[in-house]
C-alpha positions in Angstrom: 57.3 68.3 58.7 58.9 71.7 58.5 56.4 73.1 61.8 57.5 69.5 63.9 61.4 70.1 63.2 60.9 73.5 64.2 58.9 72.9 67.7 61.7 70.2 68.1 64.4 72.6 67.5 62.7 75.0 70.1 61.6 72.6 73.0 65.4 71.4 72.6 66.9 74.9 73.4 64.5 75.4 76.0 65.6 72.1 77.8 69.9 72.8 76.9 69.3 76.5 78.0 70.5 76.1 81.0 73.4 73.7 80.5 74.6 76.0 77.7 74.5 78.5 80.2 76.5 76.4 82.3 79.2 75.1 80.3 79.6 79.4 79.1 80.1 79.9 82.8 82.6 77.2 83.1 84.5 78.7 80.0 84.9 81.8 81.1 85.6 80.8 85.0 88.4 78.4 84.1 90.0 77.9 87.4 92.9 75.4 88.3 93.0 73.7 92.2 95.9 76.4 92.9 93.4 79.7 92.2 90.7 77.9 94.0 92.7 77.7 97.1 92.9 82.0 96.5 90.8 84.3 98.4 89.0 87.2 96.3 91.5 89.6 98.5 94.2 88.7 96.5 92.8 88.8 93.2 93.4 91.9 91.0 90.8 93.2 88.8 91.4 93.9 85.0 88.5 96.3 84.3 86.5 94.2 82.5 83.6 93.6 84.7 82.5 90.6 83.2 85.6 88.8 83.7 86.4 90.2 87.0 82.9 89.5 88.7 82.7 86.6 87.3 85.8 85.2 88.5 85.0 86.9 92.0 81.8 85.3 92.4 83.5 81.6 92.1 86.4 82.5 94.6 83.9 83.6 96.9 82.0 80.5 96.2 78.7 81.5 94.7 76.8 78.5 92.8 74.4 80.5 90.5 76.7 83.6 89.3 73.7 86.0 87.7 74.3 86.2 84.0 76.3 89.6 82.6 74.4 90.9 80.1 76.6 93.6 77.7 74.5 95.9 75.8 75.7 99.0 73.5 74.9 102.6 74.2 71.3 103.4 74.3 70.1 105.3 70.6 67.0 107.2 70.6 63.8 105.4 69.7 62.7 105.1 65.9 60.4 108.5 64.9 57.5 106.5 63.3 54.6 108.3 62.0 51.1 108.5 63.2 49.7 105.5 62.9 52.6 103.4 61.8 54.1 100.6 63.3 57.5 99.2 63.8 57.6 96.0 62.2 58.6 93.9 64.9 55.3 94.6 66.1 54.1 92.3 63.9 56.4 89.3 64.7 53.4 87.4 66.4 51.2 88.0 63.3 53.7 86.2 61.1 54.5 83.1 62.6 53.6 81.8 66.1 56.3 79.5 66.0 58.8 82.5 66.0 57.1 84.6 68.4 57.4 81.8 70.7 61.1 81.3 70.1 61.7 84.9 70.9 59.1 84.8 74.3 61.6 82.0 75.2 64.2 84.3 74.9 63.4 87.0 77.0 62.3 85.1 79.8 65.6 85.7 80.9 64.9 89.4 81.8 63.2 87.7 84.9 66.7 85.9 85.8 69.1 87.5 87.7 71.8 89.9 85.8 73.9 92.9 85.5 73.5 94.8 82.4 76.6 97.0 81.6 76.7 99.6 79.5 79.6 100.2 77.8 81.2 102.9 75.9 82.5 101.7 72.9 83.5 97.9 71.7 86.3 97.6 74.0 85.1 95.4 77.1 87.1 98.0 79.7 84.9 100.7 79.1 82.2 100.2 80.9 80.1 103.4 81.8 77.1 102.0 83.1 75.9 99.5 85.5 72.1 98.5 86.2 70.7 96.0 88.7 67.0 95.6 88.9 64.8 93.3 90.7 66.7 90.7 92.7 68.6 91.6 96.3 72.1 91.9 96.7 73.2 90.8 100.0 76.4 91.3 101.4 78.2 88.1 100.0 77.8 89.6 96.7 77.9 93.5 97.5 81.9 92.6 98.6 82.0 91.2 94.9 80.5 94.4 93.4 82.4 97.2 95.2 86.0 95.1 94.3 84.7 95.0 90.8 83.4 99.1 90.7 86.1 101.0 91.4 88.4 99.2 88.7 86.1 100.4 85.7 87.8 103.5 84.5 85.2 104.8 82.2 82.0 104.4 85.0 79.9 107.2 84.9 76.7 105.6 86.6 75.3 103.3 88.6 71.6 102.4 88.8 70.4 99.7 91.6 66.6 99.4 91.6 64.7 97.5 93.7 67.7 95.1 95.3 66.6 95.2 98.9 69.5 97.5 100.2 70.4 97.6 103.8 72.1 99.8 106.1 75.0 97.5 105.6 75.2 97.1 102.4 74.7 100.8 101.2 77.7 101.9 103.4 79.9 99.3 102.0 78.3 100.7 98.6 79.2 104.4 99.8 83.1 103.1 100.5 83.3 101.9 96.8 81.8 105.1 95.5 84.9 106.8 97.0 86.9 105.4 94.9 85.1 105.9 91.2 86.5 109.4 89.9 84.6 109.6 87.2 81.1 108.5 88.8 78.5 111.5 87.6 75.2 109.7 88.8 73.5 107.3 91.1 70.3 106.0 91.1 69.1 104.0 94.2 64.9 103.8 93.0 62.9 101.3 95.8 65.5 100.8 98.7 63.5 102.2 101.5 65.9 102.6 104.6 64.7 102.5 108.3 67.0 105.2 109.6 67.2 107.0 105.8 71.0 107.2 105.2 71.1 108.8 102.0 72.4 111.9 103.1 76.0 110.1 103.2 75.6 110.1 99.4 76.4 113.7 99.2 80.3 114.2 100.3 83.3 115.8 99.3 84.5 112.5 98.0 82.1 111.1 96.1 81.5 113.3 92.8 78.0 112.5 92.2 76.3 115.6 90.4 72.6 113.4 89.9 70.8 111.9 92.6 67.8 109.8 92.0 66.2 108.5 95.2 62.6 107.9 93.8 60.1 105.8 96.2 62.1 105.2 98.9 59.8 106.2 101.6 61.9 109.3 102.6 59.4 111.6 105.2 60.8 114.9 107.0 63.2 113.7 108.6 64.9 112.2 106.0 64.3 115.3 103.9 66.0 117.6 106.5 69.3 115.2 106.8 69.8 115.5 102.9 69.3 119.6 103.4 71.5 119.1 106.4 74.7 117.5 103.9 73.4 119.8 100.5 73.7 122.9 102.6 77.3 122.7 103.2 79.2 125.4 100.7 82.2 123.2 100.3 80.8 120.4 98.9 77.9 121.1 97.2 78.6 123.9 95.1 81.4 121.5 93.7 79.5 118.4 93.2 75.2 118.1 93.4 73.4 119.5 90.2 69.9 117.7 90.2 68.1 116.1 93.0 65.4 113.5 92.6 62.6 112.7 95.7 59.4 111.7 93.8 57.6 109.6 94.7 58.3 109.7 98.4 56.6 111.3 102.0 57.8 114.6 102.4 55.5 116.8 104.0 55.8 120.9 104.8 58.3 120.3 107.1 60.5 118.5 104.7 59.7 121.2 102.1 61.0 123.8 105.1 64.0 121.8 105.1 64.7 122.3 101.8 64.1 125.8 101.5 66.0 126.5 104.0 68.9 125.0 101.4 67.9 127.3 98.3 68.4 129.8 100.3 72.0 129.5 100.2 73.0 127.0 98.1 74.0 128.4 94.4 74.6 124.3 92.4 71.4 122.9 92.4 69.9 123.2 88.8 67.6 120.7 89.3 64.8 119.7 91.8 62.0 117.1 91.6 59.4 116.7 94.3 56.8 115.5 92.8 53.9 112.6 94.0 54.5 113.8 97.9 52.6 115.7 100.2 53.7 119.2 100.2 50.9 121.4 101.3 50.4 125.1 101.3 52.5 125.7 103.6 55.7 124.3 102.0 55.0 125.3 98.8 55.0 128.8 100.3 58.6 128.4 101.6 60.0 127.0 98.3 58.1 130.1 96.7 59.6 132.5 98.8 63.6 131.6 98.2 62.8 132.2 94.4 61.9 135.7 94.9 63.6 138.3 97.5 63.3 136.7 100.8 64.1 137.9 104.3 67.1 137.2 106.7 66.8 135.9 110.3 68.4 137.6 112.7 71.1 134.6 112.5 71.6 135.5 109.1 72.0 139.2 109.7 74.6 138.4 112.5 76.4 136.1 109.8 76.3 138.5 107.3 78.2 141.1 109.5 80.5 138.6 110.7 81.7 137.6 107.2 81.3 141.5 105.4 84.1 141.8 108.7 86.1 138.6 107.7 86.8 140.4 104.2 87.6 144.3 105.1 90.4 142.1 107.1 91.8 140.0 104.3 91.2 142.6 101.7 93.7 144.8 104.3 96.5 141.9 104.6 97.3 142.6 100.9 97.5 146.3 99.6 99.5 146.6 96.1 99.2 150.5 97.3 101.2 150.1 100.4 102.8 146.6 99.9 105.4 148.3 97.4 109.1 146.9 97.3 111.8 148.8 99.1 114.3 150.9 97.0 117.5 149.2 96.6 121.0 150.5 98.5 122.5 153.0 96.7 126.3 153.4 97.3 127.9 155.7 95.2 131.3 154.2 95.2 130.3 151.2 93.6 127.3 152.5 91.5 128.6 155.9 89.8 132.1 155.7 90.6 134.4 158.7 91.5 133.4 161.8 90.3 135.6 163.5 87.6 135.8 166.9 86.5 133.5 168.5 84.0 134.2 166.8 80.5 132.7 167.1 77.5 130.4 163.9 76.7 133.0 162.4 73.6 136.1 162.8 75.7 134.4 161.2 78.7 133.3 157.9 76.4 136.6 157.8 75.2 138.2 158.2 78.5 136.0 155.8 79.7 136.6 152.8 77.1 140.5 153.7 77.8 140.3 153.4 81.5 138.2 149.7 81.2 140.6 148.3 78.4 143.1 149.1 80.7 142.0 147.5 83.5 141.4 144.5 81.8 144.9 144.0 81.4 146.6 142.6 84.5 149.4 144.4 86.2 149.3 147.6 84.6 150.0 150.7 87.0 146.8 152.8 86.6 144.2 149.9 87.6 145.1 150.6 91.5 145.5 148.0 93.9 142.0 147.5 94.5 141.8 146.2 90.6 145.0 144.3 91.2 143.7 142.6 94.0 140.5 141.4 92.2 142.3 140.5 89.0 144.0 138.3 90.9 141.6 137.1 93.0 139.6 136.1 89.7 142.7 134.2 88.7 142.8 131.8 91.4 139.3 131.0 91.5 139.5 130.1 87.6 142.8 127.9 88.5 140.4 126.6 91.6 137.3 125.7 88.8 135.0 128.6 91.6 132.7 130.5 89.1 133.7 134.6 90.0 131.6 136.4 92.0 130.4 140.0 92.2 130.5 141.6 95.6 127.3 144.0 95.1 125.7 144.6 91.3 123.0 146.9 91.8 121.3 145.9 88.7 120.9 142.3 89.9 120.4 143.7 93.2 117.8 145.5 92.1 116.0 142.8 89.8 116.2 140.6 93.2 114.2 143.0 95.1 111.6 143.5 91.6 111.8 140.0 91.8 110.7 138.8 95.4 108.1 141.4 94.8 106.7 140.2 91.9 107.0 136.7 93.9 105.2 138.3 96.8 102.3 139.7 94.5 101.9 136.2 92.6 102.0 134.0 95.9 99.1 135.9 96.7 97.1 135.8 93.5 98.2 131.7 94.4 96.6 131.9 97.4 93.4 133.6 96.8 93.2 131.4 93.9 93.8 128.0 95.7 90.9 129.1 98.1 87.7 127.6 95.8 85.5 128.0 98.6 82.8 129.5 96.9 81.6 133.0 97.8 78.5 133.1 100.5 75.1 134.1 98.6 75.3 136.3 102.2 77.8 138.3 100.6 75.6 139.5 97.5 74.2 143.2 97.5 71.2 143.4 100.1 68.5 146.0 100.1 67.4 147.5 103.5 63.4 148.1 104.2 60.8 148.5 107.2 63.8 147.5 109.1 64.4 143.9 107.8 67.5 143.0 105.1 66.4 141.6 102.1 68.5 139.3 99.7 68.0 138.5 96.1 66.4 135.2 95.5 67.8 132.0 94.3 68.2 132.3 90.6 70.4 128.9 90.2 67.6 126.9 90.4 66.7 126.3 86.5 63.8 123.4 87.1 61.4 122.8 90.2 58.6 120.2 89.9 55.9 120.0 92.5 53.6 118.2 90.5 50.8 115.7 92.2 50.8 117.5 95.6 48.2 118.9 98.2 49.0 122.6 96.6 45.8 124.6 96.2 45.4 128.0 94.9 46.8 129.9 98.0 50.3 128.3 96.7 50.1 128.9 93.4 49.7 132.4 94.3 53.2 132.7 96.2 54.5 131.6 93.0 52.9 133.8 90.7 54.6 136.2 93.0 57.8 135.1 92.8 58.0 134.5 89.0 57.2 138.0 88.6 59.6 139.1 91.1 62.2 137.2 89.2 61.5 138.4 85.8 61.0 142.5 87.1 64.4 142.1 88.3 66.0 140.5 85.1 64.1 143.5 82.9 65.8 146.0 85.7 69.1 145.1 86.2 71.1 145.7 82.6 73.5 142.8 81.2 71.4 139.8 82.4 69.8 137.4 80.6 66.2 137.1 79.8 65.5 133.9 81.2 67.9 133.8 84.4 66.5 132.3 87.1 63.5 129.6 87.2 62.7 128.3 83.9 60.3 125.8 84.2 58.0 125.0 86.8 55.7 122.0 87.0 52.7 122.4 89.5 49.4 120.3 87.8 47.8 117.9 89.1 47.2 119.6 92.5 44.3 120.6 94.3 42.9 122.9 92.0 41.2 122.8 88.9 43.1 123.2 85.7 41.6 126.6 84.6 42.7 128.2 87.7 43.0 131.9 87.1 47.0 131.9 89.0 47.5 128.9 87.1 47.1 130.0 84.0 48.8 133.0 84.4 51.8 130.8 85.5 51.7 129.0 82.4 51.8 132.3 80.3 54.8 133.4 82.2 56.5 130.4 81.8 56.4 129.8 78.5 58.5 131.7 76.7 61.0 131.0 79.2 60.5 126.9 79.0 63.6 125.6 76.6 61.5 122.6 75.9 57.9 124.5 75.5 60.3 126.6 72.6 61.4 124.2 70.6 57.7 122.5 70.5 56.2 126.0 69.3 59.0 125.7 66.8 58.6 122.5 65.4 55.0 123.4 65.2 55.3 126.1 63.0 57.8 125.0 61.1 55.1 122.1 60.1 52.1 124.3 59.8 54.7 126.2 57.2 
């Protein structure tokens, strides 16, 4: 009797599952004939993107709203030991009647929905949004990008697989505009025709990850996002990692990017794995890491800008640019000269001579003191605050002044330019006629993994890994493990005990953060 009242119990929340999702929908979109009659132009959002999309979606007149699904911040999984099992593994075992219930229950993970993410119990702080698996079309990207921008607390945004179009990723790119505090995008499975993700990367928008994973981005696409990363201004302030697994790039689109590291000093992180990066590319990407020589472009840019600062280090010189000596006049500033006194009777005389001239209308203060004694006296009867006609003390502290103005207007200055410096400006070493630069050392991750590399690439690296760890051991002050720290090139054309290969590992090692703390935890348990 117990099993029958329990299949009942289940069949009858299968069949009033969707009018309880109904009749939630119509609590939460409670709308009188007035606010019907309302455009979603006029509506104001609140921040809470349940309420606000939600009450979008029914002015804009959508029948099935997709369900808003709130979860809490994402905790690490459980450390169970070897061989051990979580026990809701074991939900089936106990009772089929139960695993069926909860089967029931997720079969809403194939329904439409928004999951948000948010930041603590307060419905306003929502930090993450992720769409998966069902297309947005226009209708309801206008609802998103009026809802996005009024979350406060949004730090990313993940749309996977929702059939983006040219359309609706530039209305998507307007929105992004507007979210300050936006640190990462993820657009995995929209392939584009004419590839515009390179309008992702602008001054604007801050995004500092990038994930554009399986997208069907070939050369072309590769050298429009090298195009917007190599440009000082914004990138330096903004990009950090870059994600294009999983994607169509060839050499040429490996070229592209080079040509990038050569000159761009933000990107920390860099993942092109599963493409089809030959020899070739991987040779260009090799060669940034290490020292690498300049076109004849470069060496005409170099010049140019070494020019540019001899010129602006000459506007300012705290040498020449000194401030002028203040007017002496010796009327004013030491008075008439009396005869030779002794240093008491000349202090006494002194104090005399001003008490007297404080008084008004005695005979020694002169007319000169007359007049100005007076002349104080009808300014204070006419409420005018007196006035000294020259006081070279604040005379002089004017002129220190304006200098010291001068001088901080142009530490202002320099400082308000944050246009980072040119990695063409670094020290260069000249040989067999050809300038040399140091190699990109920024770069802290690069992941080349399931490529058409064979042992001729691997060999550019081994070169420049070594290059990069001579110069660290040369130059005094740096750190150990500047530049490249982890490199991930298996599962390429060549065998796994590759002689290069294996020498790359042994380099890299010590200089992997992660490949430390294993090593660690390893001998801490063998202990």
């Amino acid at each position: 009797m117990a099993s029958a009242a329990k299949w009942q119990s289940i069949i009858k929340k299968a069949k009033m599952g969707k009018k309880a999702e109904r009749s939630a929908k119509d609590k939460l979109s409670v709308v009188n004939s007035e606010d019907e009659a309302k455009s979603a132009d006029d509506y104001l959002c609140t921040g809470n993107f349940e309420q606000d999309f939600i009450e979008l979606c029914n002015r804009v007149g959508f029948s099935e709203i997709p369900k808003v699904i709130t979860r809490e911040r994402t905790l690490p999984a459980p450390n169970l030991e070897k061989g051990g099992r979580d026990e809701t593994d074991s939900v089936s075992e106990k009772d089929p009647l139960d695993a069926l219930s909860t089967a029931l229950e997720k079969f809403t993970y194939f329904k439409p929905s928004i999951q948000v993410e948010n930041e603590n119990e307060d419905p306003k702080s929502a930090r993450e949004v992720y769409i998966r698996g069902w297309k947005i079309d226009e209708k309801m990207m206008s609802v998103l990008i009026k809802c996005l921008p009024s979350l406060c607390n949004l730090q990313e945004i993940k749309l996977w697989n929702v059939a983006l179009t040219d359309v609706t990723l530039g209305m998507l790119i307007g929105a992004l505009h507007l979210c300050t505090h936006l640190k990462t995008v993820v657009l995995d499975g929209n392939p584009l025709d004419q590839q515009p993700y390179h309008k992702l990367i602008t001054e604007d928008i801050t995004v500092a990850n990038l994930v554009l994973r399986n997208n069907q981005i070939d050369d072309e696409g590769a050298k429009l996002i090298g195009l917007a990363i190599s440009n000082l201004k914004l990138t330096n302030k903004n990009l950090v990692s870059l994600n294009l697994s999983f994607n169509h790039i060839g050499n040429d689109g490996a070229g592209s990017i080079a040509e990038v590291l050569r000159r761009n000093r933000s990107l920390l992180w860099l993942d092109l794995s599963h493409n089809r990066i030959k020899d070739e590319g991987a040779a260009k990407l090799a060669e940034v890491l290490g020292h690498f020589p300049l076109t004849h472009k470069e060496v005409v840019e170099r010049r140019q800008l070494l020019m540019a600062k001899e010129v602006s280090a000459k506007k300012f010189d705290p040498k020449t640019d000194r401030p002028q000596s203040h007017i002496s006049i010796p009327g004013l500033e030491k008075g008439p000269q009396p005869l030779k006194q002794s240093k008491s009777t000349g202090k006494k005389k002194d104090k005399d001579t001003l008490r007297k001239e404080e008084k008004p209308g005695t005979a020694h203060s002169g007319t000169a003191t007359t007049q100005s004694v007076q002349s104080k006296k009808e300014d204070q009867k006419a409420g005018k605050k007196p006035v000294s006609i020259i006081d070279p003390k604040a005379a002089r502290g004017r002129v220190l002044k304006s200098a010291k103005e001068r001088r901080q207007l142009a530490t202002e200055s320099e400082a308000a330019d944050t246009t980072p410096q040119d990695p063409l400006l670094e020290p260069a070493e000249f040989r067999d006629g050809q300038v040399f630069m140091p190699g990109n050392k920024v770069l802290i991750s690069l992941n080349l993994s399931r490529n058409h590399i064979t042992e001729q690439g691997l060999k550019a690296f081994l070169v420049a890994i070594e290059t990069q760890i001579q110069e660290t051991k040369q130059i005094p002050g740096t750190k150990i493990n500047n530049g490249l720290l982890r490199l991930t090139i298996s599962k390429n054309n060549f065998p796994e005990d590759n002689e290069a290969f294996q020498k790359i590992q042994e380099l890299m090692a010590p200089r992997d953060p992660f490949l430390k703390t294993l090593v660690e935890e390893d001998r801490a348990t063998t202990s």
